[in-house]
N, C-alpha and C positions, 0 to 999 in steps of 0.2 A: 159202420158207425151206428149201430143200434145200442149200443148199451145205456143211454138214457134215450127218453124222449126229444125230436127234432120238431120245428115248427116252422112252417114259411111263412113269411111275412111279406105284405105285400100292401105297396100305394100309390094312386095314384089322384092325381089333383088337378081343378080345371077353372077356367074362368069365364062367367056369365053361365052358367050350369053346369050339370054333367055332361061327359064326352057325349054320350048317345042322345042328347041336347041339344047338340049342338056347341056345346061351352069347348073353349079354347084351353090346348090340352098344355100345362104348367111344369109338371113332374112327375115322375114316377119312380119308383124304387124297390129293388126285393134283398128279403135279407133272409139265412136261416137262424135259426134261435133256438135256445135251451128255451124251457120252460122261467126260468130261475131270470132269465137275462130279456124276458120279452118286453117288461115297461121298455128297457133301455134302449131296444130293437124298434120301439112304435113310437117314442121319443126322436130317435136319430131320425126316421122319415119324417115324421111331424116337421121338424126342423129344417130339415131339406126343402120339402115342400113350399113352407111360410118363407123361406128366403129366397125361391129363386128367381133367378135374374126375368125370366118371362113377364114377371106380374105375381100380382097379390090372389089367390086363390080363395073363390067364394062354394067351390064345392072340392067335398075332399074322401075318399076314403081309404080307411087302413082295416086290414083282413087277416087272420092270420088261420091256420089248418096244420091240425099233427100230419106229420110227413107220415105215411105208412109204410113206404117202400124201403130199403136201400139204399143209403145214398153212394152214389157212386163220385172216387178221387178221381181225380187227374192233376195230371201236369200241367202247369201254364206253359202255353202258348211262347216259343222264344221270341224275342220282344228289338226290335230296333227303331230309332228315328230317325226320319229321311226332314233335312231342314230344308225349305224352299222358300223364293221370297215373293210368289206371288199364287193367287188361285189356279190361274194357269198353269204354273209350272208344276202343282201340287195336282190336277188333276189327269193333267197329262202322262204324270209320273202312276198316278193310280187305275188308268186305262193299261199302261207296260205292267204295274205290275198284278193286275185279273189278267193280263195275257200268260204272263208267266205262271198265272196258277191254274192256266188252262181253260180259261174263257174266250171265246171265240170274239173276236172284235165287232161282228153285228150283233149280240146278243149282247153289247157293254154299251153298244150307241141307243136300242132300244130300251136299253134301264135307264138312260140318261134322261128319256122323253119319258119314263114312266117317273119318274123325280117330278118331271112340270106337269105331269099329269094329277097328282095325289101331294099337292102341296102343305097339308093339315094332316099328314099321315100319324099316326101314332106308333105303329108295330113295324112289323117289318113285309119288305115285300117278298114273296119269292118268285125268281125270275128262271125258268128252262133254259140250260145254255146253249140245246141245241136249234132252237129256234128265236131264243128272247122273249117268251111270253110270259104273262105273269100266270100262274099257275095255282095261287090261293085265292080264296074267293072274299077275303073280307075286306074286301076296298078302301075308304078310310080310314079304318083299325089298325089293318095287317095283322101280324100275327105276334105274341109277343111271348120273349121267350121268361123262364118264371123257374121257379126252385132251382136255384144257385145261390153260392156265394164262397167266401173265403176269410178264413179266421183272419183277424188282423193283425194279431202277432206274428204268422205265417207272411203275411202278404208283406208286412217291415223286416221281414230275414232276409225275404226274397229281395226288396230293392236295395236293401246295405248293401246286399254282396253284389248286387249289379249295377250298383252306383246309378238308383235311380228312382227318382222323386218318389216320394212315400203318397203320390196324391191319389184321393178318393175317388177322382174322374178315370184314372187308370186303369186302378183298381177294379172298379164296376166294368169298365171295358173289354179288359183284357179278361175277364169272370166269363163274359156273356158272348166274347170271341171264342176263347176256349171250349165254354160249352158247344156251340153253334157247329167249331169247323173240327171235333169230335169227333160228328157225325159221318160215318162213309159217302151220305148223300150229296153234303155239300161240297162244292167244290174250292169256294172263295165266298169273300165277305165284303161289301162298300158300305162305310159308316162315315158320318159325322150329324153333329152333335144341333138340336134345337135353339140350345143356347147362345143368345146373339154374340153376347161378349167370349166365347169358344170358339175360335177358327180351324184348330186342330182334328183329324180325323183318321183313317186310317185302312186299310187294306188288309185282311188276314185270309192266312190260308194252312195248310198244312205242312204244304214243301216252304212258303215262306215264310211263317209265322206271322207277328204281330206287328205291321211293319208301319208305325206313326207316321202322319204327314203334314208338315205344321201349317199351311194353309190351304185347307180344300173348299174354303168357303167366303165371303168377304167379312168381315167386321159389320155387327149389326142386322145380319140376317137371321132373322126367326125360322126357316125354314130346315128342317135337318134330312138325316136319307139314314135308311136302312135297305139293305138291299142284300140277301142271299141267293148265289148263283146257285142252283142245283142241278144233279142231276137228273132229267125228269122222266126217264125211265124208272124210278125209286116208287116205293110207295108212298105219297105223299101224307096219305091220312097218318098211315107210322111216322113220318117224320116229324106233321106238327106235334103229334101227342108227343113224342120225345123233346120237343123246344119245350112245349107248356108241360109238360109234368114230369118228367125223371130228374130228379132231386141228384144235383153234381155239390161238390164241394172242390175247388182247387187247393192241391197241397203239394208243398216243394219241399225240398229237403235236398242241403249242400251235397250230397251224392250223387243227386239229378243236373250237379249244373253242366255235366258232359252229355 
């Protein structure tokens, strides 16, 4: 995809200052962009930002840098929802299923304490599965993952034909799963969402895909989780640089849906 210029767009928003402030973190968003489409690319975050459910944000910013690299396609992530009707049974379900993508059961109990450890987390943790430790160093931060995204006419082909919600929380999700369990390092993914009025969250892997979990959290909690099992034999330094900078686009196409 070099034949025009690409852009990442990037923001994130916070309340009572900025995040390294201290201020309470609101929103955040990445997008890629043509040149031609960036007002509409730094509008749609703007917008995000000023509506979301967290609070009203008094500090905010939007960023955007020519992509110089490559970008590299993939395929989304195969996508299912597991419906449950309680936190419990949603998280019980999401312990079986890092087992089945090959996470050892004390390395899933110590990410669980790293949850109530870093409860103002912004990015993501990564957790060693052969031990369960956390193995990047940015504490409240984490790590966050950056140059992605997916056309939007692409990403509404993709859900017609798989009979499945056209929504933008998806979309973003299943973007930044994909990118994430890509990677040979990692092994599995525990996600859900900041957003109080959000209870749904989800589990991804490589053998299992993208598997939704509709309540991993209660109603009205502020508190979200990111959490990447890896391998931690890996080089870790190449893996963050591959989260924060190698520039993905996901693309499907009805030939891929086997």
């Amino acid at each position: 995809m070099r034949n025009e210029n690409f852009f990442s767009v990037r923001m994130r928003a916070s309340k009572d200052g900025a995040h390294e402030n201290g201020g309470k973190h609101i929103s955040g968003g990445e997008l890629i962009s043509t040149y031609d489409n960036l007002k509409n690319a730094v509008n749609f975050l703007l917008e995000k930002a000023l509506t979301h459910t967290r609070g009203n944000p008094d500090f905010m910013q939007i960023q955007f840098e020519l992509i110089e690299e490559t970008i590299t396609k993939l395929l989304p992530l195969h996508t299912a929802t597991n419906e449950v009707e309680s936190v419990q049974e949603g998280q019980i379900l999401a312990v079986s299923l890092l087992m089945k993508s090959g996470v050892p059961k004390k390395s899933i109990e110590r990410a669980f304490q790293l949850i109530d450890e870093y409860p103002n987390l912004r990015g993501a943790i990564l957790v060693n599965i052969w031990n369960g430790e956390r193995i990047d160093d940015r504490h409240e931060k984490g790590v966050r993952v950056s140059r992605m995204d997916w056309l939007t006419t692409n990403f509404e082909k993709w859900a017609n034909y798989f009979t499945i919600p056209r929504s933008q929380r998806i979309k973003e999700a299943l973007v930044l799963a994909t990118k994430v369990n890509s990677h040979p390092a990692t092994i599995s993914e525990l996600c859900w969402s900041d957003d109080p009025e959000y209870t749904t969250g989800y589990v991804a892997s490589k053998n299992l895909g993208y598997q939704r979990i509709t309540n991993l959290k209660e109603y009205g909690d502020e508190h979200g989780c990111r959490i990447f099992f890896v391998d931690g034999r890996s080089d870790i330094d190449s893996y963050i640089d591959y989260l924060e900078k190698l520039p993905i686009i996901v693309q499907w196409e009805e030939e891929n849906a086997t």
